[in-house]
C-alpha positions as a Markdown table, in Angstrom:
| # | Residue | x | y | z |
|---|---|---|---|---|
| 1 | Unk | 245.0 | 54.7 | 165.8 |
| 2 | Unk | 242.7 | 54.5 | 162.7 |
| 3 | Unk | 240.0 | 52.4 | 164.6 |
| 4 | Unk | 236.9 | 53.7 | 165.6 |
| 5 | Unk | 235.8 | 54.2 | 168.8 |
| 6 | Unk | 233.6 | 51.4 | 169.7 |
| 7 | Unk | 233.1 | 52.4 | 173.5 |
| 8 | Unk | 235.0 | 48.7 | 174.6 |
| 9 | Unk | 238.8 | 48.9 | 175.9 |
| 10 | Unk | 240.8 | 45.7 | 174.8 |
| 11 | Unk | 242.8 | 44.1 | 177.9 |
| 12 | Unk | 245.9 | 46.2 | 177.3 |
| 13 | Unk | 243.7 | 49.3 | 178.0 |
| 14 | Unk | 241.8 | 47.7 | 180.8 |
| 15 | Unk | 245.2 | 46.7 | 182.3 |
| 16 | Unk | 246.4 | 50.6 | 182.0 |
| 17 | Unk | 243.8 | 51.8 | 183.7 |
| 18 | Unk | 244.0 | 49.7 | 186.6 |
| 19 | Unk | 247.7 | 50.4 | 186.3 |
| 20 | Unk | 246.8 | 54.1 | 186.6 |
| 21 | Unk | 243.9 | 54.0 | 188.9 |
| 22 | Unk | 246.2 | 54.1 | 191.7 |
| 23 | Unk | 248.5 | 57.1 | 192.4 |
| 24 | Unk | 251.8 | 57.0 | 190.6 |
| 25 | Unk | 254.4 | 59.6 | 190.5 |
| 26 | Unk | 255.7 | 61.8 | 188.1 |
| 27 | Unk | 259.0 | 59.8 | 188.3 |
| 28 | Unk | 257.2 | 56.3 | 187.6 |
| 29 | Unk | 255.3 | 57.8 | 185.1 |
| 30 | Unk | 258.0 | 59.0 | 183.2 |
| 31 | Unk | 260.1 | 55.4 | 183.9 |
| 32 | Unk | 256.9 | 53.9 | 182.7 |
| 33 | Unk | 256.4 | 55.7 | 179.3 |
| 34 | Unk | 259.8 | 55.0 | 178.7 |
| 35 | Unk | 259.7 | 51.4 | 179.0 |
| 36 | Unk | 256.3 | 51.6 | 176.6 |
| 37 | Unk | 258.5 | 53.3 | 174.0 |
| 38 | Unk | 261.1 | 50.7 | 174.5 |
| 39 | Unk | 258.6 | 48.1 | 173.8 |
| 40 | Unk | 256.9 | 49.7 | 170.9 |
| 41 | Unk | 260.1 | 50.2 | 169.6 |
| 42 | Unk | 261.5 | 46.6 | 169.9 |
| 43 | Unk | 257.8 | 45.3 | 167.9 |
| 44 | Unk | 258.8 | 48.0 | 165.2 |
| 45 | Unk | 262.4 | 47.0 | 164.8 |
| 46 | Unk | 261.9 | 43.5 | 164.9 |
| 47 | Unk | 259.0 | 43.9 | 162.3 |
| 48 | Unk | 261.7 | 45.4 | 160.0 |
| 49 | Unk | 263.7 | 42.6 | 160.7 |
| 50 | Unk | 261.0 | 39.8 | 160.2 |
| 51 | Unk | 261.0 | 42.1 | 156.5 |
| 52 | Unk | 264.4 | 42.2 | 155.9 |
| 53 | Unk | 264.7 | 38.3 | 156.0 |
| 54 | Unk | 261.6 | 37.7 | 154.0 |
| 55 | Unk | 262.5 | 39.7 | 151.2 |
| 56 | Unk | 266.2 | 38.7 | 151.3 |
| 57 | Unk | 267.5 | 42.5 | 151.0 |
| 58 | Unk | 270.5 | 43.8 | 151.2 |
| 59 | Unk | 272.6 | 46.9 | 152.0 |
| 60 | Unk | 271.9 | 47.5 | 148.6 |
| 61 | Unk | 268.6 | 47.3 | 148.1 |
| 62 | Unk | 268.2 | 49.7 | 151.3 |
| 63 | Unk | 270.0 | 52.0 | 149.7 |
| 64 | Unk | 267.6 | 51.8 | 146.5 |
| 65 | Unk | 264.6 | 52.6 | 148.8 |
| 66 | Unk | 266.1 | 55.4 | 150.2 |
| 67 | Unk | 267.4 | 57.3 | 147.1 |
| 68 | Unk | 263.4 | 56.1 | 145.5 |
| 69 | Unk | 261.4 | 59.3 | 145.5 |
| 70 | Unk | 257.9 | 58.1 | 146.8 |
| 71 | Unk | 256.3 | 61.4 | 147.6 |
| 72 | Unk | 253.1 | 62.3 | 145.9 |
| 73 | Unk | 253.5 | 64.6 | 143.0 |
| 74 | Unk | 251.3 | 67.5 | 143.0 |
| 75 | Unk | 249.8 | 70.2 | 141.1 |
| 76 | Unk | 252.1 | 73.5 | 140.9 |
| 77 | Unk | 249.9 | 76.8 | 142.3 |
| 78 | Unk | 249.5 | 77.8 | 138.7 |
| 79 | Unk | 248.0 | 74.9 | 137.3 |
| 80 | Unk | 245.7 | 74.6 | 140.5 |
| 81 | Unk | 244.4 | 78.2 | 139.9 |
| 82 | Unk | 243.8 | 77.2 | 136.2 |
| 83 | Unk | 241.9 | 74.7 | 136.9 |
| 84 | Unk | 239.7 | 76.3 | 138.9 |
């Protein structure tokens, strides 16, 4: 999503279009998005997997990760305005 726009479609796109250049219900639509979703889902979970296994982690170390705070810490109002 963070690539500019060059003004050329890569075959996936190309492949949608011609997909949608024809008329296609609401219902396929909606049965297509959904097996999209399934598919980017599958990539993402396997990716996680492909992780897991490389790293060697355990139900342990998930739970590490999840209790880790990893937001970014930022100025309180006051000490914003102060430094104004």
């Amino acid at each position: 999503m963070s690539e500019q726009l060059t003004g050329k479609l890569n075959p996936i796109q190309l492949e949608l279009l011609k997909l949608f250049s024809t008329n296609i219900s609401d219902s396929d639509l909606s049965i297509l998005k959904k097996i999209l979703l399934d598919f980017r889902m599958k990539r993402a979970v396997d990716a996680a997997n492909e992780a897991w296994e490389e790293k060697n982690w355990t139900e342990k170390d998930v739970q590490r990760i999840l209790d880790t705070h990893m937001r970014t810490p930022y100025k309180s109002q006051e000490e914003h305005l102060k430094n104004k």
